[in-house]
SERO-4910 file (N, C-alpha, C, O; in steps of 0.05 Angstrom, whole numbers):
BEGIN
 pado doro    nc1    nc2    nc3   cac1   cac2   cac3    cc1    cc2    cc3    oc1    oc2    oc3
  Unk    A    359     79    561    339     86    582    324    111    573    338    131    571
  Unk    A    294    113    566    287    141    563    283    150    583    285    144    607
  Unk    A    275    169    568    278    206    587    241    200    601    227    183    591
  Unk    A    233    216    621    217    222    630    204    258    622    217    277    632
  Unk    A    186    262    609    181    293    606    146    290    617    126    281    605
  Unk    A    149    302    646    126    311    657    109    334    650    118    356    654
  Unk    A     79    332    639     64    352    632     44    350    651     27    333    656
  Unk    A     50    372    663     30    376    687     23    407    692      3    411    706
  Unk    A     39    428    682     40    447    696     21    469    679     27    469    655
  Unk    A      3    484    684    -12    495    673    -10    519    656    -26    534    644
  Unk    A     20    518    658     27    546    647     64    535    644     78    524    661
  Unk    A     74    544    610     98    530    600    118    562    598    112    586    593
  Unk    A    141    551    605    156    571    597    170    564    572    172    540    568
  Unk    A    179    580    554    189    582    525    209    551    523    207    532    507
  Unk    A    222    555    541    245    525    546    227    504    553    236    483    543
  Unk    A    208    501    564    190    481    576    167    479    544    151    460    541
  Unk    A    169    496    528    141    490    511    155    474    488    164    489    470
  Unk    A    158    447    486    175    439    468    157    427    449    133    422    455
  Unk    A    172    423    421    160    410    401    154    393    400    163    380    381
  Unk    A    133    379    418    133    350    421    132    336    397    135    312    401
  Unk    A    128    342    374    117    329    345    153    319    333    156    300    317
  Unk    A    173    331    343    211    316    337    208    307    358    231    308    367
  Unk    A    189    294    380    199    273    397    182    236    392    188    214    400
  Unk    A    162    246    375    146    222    369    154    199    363    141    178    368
  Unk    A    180    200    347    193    176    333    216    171    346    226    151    337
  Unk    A    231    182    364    249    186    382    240    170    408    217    165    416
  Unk    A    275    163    425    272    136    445    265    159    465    284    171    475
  Unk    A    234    167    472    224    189    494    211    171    504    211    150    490
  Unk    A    194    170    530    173    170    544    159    199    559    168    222    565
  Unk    A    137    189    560    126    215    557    108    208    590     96    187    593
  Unk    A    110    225    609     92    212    634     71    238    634     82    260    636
  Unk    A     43    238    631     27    251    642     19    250    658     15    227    667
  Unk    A      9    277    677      2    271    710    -36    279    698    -54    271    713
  Unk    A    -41    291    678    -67    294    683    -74    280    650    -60    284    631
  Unk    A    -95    265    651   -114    249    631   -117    266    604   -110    263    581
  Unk    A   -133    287    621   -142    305    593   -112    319    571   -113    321    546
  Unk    A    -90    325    588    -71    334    577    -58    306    562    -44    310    542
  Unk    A    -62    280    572    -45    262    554    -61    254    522    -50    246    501
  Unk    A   -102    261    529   -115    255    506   -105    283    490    -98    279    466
  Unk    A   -105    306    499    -93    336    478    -79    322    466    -88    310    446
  Unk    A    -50    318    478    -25    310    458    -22    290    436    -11    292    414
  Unk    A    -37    271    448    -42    234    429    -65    254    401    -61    252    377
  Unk    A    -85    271    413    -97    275    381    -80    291    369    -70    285    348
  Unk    A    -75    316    385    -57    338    370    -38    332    357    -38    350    339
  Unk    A    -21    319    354      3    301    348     -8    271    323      8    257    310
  Unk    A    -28    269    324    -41    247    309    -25    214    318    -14    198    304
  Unk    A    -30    215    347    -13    195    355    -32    178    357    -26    158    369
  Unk    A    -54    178    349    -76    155    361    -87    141    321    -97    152    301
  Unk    A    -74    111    330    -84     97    308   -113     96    313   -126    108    330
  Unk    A   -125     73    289   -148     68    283   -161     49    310   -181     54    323
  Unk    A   -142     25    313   -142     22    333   -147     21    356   -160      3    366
  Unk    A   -138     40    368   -138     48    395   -161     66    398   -173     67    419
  Unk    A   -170     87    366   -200     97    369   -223     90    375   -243     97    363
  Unk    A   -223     76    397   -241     55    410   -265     69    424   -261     90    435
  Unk    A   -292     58    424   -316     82    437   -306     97    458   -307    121    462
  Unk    A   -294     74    476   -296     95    504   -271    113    502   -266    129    520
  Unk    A   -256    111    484   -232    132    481   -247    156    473   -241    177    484
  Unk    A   -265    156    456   -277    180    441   -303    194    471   -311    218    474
  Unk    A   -309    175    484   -329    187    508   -312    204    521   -316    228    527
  Unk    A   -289    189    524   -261    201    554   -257    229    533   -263    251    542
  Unk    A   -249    226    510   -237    253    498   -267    277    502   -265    297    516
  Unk    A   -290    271    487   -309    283    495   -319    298    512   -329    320    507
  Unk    A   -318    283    541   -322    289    564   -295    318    574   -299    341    582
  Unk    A   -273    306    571   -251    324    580   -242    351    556   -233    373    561
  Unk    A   -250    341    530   -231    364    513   -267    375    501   -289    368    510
  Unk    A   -262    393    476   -278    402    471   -291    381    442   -283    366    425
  Unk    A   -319    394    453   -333    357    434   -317    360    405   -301    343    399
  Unk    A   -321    376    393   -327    384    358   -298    394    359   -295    402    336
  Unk    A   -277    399    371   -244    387    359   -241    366    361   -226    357    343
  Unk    A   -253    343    382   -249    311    381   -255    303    354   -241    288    342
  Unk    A   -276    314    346   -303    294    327   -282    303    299   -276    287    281
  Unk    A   -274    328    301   -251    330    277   -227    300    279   -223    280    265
  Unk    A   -219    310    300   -193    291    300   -207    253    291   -196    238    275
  Unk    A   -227    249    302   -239    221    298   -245    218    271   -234    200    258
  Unk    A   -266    239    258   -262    235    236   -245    228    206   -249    217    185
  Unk    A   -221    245    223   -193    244    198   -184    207    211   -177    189    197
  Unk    A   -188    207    235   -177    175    243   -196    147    237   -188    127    227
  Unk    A   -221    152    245   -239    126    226   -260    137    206   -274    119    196
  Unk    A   -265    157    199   -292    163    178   -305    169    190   -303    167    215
  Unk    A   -328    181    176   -351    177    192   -371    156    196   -384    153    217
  Unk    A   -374    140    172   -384    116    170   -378     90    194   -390     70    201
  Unk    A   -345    105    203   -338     73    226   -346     91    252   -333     83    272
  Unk    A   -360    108    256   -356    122    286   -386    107    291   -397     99    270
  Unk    A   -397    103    308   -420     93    322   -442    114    318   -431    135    314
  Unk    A   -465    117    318   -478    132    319   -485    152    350   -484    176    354
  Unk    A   -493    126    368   -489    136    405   -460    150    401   -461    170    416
  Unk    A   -440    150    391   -421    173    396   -422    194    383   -409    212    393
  Unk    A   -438    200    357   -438    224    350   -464    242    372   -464    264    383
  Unk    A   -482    220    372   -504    234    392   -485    246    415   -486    271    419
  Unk    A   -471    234    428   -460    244    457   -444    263    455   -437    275    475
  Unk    A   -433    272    425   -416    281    423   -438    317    419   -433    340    427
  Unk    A   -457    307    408   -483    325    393   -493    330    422   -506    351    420
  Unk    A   -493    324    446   -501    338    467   -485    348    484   -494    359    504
  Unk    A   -454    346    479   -432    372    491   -429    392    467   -410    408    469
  Unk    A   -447    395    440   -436    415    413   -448    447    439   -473    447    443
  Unk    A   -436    464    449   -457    473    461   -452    508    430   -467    526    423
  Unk    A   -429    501    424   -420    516    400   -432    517    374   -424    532    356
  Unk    A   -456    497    370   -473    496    346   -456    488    325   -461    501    305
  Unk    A   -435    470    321   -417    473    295   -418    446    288   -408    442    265
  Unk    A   -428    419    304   -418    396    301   -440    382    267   -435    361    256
  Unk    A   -458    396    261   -470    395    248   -456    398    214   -465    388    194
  Unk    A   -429    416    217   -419    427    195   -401    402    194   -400    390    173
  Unk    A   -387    393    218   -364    371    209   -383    337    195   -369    320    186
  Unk    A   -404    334    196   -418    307    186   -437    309    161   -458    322    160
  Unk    A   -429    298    147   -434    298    121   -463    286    118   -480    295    103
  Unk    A   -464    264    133   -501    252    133   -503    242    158   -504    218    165
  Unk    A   -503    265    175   -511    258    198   -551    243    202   -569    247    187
  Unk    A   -552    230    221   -578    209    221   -602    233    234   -591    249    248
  Unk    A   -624    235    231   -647    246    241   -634    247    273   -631    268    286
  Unk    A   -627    218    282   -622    228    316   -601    255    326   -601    272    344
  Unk    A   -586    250    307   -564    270    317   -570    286    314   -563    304    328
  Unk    A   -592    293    288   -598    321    279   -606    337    302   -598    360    308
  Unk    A   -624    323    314   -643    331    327   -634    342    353   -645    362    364
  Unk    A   -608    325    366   -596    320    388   -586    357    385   -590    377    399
  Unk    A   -572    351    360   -557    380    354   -569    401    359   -561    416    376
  Unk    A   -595    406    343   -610    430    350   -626    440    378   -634    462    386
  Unk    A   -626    412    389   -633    405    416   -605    427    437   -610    443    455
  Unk    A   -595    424    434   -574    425    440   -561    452    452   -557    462    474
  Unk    A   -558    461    417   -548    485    402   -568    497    378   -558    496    356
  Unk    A   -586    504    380   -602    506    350   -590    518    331   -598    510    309
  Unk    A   -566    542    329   -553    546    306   -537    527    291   -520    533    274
  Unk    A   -543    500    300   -530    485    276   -549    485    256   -543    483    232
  Unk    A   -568    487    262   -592    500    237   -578    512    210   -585    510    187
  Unk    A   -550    527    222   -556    532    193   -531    519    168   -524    525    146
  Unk    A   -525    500    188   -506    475    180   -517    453    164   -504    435    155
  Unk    A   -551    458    160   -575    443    147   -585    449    119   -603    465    119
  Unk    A   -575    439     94   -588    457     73   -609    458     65   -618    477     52
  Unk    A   -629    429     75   -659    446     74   -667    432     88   -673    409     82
  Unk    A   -669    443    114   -679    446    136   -716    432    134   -728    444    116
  Unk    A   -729    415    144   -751    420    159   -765    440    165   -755    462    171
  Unk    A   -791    435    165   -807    464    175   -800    460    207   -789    478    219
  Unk    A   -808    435    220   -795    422    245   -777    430    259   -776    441    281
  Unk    A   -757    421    240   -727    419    247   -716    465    243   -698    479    250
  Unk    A   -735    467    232   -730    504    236   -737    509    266   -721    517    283
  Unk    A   -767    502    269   -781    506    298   -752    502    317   -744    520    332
  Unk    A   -740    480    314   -740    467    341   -711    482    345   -706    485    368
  Unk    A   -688    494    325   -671    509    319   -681    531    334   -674    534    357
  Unk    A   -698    547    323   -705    567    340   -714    566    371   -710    583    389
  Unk    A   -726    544    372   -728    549    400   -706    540    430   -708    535    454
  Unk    A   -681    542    404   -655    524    432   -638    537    414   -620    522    406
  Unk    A   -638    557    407   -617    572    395   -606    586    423   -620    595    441
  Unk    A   -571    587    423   -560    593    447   -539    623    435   -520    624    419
  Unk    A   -553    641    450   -533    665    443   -530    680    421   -514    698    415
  Unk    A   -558    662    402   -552    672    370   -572    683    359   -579    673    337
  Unk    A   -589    710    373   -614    715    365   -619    722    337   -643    725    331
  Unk    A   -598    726    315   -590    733    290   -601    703    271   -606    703    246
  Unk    A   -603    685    285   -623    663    269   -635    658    255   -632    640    238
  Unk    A   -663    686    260   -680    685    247   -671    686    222   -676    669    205
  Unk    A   -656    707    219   -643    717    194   -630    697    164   -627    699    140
  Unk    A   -626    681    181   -618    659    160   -639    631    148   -632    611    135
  Unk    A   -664    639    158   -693    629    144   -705    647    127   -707    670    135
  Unk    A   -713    640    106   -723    648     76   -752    650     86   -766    633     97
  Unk    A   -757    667     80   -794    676     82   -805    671    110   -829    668    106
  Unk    A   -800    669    139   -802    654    155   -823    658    163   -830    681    158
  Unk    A   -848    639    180   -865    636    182   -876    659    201   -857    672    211
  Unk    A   -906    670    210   -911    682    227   -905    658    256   -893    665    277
  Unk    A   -913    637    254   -900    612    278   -874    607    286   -865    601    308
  Unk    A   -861    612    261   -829    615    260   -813    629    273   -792    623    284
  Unk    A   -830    661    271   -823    686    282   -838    685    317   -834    699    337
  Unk    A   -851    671    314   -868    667    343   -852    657    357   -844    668    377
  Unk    A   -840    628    350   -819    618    363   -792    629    365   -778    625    385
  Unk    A   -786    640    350   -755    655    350   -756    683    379   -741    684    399
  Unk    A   -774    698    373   -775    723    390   -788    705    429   -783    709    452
  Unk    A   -804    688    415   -812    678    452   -793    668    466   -791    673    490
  Unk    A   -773    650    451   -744    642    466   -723    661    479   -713    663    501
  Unk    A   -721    677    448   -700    696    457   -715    731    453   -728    736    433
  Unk    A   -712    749    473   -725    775    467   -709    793    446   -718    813    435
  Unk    A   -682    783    443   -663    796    429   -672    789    389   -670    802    368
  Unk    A   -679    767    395   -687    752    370   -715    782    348   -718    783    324
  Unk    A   -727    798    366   -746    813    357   -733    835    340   -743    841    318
  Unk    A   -709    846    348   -695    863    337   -682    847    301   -672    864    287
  Unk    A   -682    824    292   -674    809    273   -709    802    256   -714    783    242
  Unk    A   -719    814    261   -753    803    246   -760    833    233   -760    854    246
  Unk    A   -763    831    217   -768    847    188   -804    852    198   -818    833    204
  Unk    A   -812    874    199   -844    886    201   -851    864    215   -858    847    199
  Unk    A   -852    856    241   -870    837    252   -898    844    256   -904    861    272
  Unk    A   -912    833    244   -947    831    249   -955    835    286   -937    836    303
  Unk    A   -977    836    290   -987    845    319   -990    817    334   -991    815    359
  Unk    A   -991    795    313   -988    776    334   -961    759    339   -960    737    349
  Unk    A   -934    778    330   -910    765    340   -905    791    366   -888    789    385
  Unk    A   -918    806    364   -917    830    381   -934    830    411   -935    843    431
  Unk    A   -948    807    400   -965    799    425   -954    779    435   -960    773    458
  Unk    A   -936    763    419   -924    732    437   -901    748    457   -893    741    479
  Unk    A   -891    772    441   -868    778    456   -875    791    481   -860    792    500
  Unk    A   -894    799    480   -910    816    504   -920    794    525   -920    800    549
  Unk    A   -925    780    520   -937    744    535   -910    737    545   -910    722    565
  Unk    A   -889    745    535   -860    718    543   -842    741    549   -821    736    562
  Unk    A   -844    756    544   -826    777    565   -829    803    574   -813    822    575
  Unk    A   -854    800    581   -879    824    599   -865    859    582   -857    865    559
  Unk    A   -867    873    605   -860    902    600   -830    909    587   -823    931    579
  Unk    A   -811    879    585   -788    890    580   -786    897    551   -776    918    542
  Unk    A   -798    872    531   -807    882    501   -812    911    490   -805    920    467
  Unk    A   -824    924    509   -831    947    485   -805    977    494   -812   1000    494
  Unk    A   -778    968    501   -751    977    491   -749    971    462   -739    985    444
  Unk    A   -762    945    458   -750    942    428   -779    949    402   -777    952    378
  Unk    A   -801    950    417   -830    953    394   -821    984    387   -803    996    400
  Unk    A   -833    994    370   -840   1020    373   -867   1019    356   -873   1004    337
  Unk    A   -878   1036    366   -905   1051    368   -922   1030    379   -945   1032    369
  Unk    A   -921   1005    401   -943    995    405   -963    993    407   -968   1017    410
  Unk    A   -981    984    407  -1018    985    403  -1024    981    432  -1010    963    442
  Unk    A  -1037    990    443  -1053    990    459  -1054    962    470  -1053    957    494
  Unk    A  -1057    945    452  -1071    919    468  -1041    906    473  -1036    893    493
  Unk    A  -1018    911    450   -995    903    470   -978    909    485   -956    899    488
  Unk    A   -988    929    497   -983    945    520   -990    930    543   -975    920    560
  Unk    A  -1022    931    540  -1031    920    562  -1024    896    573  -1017    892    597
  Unk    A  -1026    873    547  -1015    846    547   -988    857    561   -995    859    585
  Unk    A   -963    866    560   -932    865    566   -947    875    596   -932    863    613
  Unk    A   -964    888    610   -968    900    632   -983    876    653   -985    876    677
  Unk    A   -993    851    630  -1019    830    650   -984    811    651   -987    793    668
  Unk    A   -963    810    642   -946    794    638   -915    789    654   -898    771    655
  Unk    A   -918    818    665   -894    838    685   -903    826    715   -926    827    723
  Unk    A   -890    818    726   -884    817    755   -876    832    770   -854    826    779
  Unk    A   -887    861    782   -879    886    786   -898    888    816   -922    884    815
  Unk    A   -889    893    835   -899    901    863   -897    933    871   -914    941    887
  Unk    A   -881    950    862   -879    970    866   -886    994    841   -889   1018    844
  Unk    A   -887    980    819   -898    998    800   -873   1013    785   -878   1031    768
  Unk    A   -840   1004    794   -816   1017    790   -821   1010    758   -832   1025    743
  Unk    A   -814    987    753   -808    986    720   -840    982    705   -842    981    681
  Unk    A   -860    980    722   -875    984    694   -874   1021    688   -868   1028    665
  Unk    A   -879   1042    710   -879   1068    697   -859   1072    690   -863   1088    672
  Unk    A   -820   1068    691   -801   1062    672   -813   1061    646   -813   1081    632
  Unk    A   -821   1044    640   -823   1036    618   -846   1054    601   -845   1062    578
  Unk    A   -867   1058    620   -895   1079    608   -897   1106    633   -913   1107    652
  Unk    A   -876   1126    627   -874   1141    645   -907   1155    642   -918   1162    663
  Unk    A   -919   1159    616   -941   1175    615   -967   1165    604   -978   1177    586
  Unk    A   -978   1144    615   -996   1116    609  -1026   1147    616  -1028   1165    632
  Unk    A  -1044   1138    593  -1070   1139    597  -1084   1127    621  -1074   1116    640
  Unk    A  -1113   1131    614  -1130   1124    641  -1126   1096    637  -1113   1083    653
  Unk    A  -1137   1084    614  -1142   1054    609  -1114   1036    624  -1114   1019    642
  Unk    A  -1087   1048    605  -1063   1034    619  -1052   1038    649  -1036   1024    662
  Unk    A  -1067   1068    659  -1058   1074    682  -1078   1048    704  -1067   1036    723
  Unk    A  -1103   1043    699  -1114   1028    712  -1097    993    717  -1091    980    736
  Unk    A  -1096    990    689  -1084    965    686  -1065    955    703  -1064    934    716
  Unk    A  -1042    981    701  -1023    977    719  -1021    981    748  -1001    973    760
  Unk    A  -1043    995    760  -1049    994    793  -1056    954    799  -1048    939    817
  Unk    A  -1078    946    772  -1094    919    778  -1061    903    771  -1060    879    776
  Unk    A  -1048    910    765  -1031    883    761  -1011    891    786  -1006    874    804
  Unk    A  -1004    914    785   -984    915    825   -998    907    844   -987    900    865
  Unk    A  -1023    905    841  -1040    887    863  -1036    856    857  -1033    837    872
  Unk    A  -1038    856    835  -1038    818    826  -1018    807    836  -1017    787    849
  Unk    A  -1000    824    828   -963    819    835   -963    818    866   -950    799    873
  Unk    A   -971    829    885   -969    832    913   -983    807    919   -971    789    929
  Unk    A  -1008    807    913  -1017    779    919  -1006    759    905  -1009    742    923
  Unk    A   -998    749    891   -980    724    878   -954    719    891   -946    696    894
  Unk    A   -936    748    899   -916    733    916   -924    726    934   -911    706    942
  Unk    A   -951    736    955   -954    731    981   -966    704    989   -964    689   1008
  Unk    A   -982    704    962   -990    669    961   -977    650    946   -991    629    949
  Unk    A   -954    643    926   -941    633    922   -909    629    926   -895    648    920
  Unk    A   -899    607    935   -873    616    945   -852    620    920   -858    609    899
  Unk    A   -835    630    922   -815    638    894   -812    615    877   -813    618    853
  Unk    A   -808    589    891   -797    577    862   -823    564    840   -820    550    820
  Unk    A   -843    573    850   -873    567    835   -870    587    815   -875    579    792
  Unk    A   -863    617    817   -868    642    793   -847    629    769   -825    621    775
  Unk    A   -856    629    749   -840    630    725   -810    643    735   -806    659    752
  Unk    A   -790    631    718   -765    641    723   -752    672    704   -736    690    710
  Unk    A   -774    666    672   -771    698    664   -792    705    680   -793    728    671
  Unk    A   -809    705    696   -816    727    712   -804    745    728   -807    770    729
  Unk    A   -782    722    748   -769    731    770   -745    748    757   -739    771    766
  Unk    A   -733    737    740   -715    744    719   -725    776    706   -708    793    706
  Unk    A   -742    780    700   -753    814    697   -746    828    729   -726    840    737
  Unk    A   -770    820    742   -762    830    765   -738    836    782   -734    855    798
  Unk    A   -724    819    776   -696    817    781   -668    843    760   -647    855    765
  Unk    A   -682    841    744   -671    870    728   -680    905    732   -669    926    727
  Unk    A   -705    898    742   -713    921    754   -708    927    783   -705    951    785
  Unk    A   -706    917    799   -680    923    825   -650    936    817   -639    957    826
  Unk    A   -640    916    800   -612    919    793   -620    947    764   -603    965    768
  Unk    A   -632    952    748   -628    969    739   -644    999    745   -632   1018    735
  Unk    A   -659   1002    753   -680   1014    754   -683   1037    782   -691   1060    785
  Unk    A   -670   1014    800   -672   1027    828   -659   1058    834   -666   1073    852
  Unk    A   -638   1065    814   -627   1092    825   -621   1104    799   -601   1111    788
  Unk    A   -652   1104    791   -644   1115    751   -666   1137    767   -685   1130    781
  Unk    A   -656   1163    761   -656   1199    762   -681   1196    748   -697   1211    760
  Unk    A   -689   1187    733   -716   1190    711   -734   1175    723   -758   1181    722
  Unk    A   -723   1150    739   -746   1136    749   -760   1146    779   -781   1138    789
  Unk    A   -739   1165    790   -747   1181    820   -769   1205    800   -792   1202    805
  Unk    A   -763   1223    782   -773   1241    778   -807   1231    774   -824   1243    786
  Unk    A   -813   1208    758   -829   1202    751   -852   1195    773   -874   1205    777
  Unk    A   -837   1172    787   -846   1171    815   -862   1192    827   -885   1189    835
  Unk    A   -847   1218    828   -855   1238    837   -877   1248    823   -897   1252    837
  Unk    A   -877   1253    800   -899   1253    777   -926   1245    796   -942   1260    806
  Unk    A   -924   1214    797   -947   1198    795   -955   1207    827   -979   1208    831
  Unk    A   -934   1215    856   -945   1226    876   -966   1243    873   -990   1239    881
  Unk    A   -958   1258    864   -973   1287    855   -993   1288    827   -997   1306    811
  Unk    A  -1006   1258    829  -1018   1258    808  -1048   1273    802  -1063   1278    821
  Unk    A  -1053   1278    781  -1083   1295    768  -1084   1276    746  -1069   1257    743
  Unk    A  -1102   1283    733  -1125   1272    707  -1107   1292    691  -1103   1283    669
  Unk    A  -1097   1310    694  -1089   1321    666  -1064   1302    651  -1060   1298    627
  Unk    A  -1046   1288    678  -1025   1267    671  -1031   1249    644  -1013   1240    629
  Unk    A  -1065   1244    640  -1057   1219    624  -1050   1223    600  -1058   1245    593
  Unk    A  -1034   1209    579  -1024   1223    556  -1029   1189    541  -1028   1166    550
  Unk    A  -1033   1199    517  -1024   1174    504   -990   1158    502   -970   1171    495
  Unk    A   -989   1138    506   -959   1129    516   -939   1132    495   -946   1123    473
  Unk    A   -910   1145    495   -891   1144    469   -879   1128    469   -858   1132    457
  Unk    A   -882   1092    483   -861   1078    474   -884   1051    473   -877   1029    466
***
């Protein structure tokens, strides 16, 4: 009569964490109370023949465990040649880790695509990449603004796409020209020029037509001592901003819009430099205007 060993409990004590790998060939039964914990064991253990590697076994594992340890385990069990193609795709739209690209040897254009779709740092799981297949990496790269860095000569479009996705991505671009300095100013208003230094004038202005600001808190943050030209700019855009929320309802504004705005409440509101300034601009004169230092 075998034994019954219930895996259910989310947490094992030293006597409870047993070797299941000396019970495989042994008269055991094994009862699982949850699905995902009986697919862990059957791969971890290499208990699953060729067999039984059946599509919807590889969907169920997918869905519940993590895609790209499955796609290992499948591969050592049918090849890559016997897995379906719709399963590597499905598997290519849970990679949210960018890695599934390194385990397939000739993966098909769909998957490629699915992948970078996806995760764009499997990009660099690609040895020669597309001019395309770079674009589309950069623009669904998740968490990895360091990207750029691993393209050879990269395009001024390249660098356009990399910094408009991610703002973090600008700090990884080698002397950017005025017009990756202007996309960044277009795609993430006043908060960019933390990372420009010495901006020009016109991408100033651009990061100032681009800010969603009603109170004027984070654009003078950002340009505590703006000239006439930028000081104007930024009165006409806290007006723009007042009228745009009042005539459009929130979920119409862009989401990095609201998303700036939304950091200037939470950061901005009880910063000592940003009351002083304030005060500044109360008590303002014509002698104030200065050319801007950031």
């Amino acid at each position: 009569m075998p034994y019954t060993i219930t895996l259910s409990r989310q947490l094992y004590s030293p006597i409870q964490e047993l070797n299941y790998a000396c019970y495989k060939n042994k008269n055991y039964a094994f009862r699982f109370d949850k699905v995902r914990v009986r697919y862990d064991f059957l791969l971890s253990n290499n208990l699953v023949s060729h067999e039984q590697c059946t599509p919807s076994f590889m969907i169920n594992c997918i869905d519940l465990l993590n895609s790209n340890w499955c796609m290992k385990h499948f591969l050592d069990i049918l090849g890559e040649d016997k897995i379906p193609e719709y399963i590597k795709i499905y598997a290519a739209k849970k990679d949210y880790d960018g890695d599934i690209l390194s385990l397939l040897k000739q993966p098909s254009a769909r998957v490629i695509t699915t992948a970078l779709t996806t995760a764009g740092q499997n990009l660099i799981h690609l040895s020669n990449p597309t001019t395309k297949q770079i674009l589309l990496g950069l623009s669904h790269e998740t968490e990895t603004p360091w990207l750029i860095t691993k393209i050879k000569h990269p395009t001024v479009k390249m660098q356009i796409t990399a910094v408009t996705h991610d703002i973090q991505a600008y700090k990884y671009i080698t002397n950017p020209c005025e017009s990756v300095k202007l996309a960044a100013a277009r795609a993430h208003g006043i908060e960019i020029l933390r990372y420009i230094k010495s901006p020009s004038e016109q991408v100033i202005l651009t990061a100032i037509r681009h800010t969603l600001d009603t109170t004027g808190e984070l654009l003078f943050y950002f340009l505590p001592h703006p000239n006439h030209k930028i000081y104007n700019a930024i009165k006409q855009q806290i007006n723009s901003s007042k009228h745009l929320i009042s005539t459009k309802p929130q979920e119409q504004i862009s989401a990095k819009t609201l998303q700036i705005n939304s950091w200037q409440n939470a950061d901005v509101q009880h910063c000592p430099k940003l009351a002083k300034i304030k005060q500044e601009m109360t008590n303002f004169s014509a002698d104030m205007f200065l050319i801007p230092t950031r």
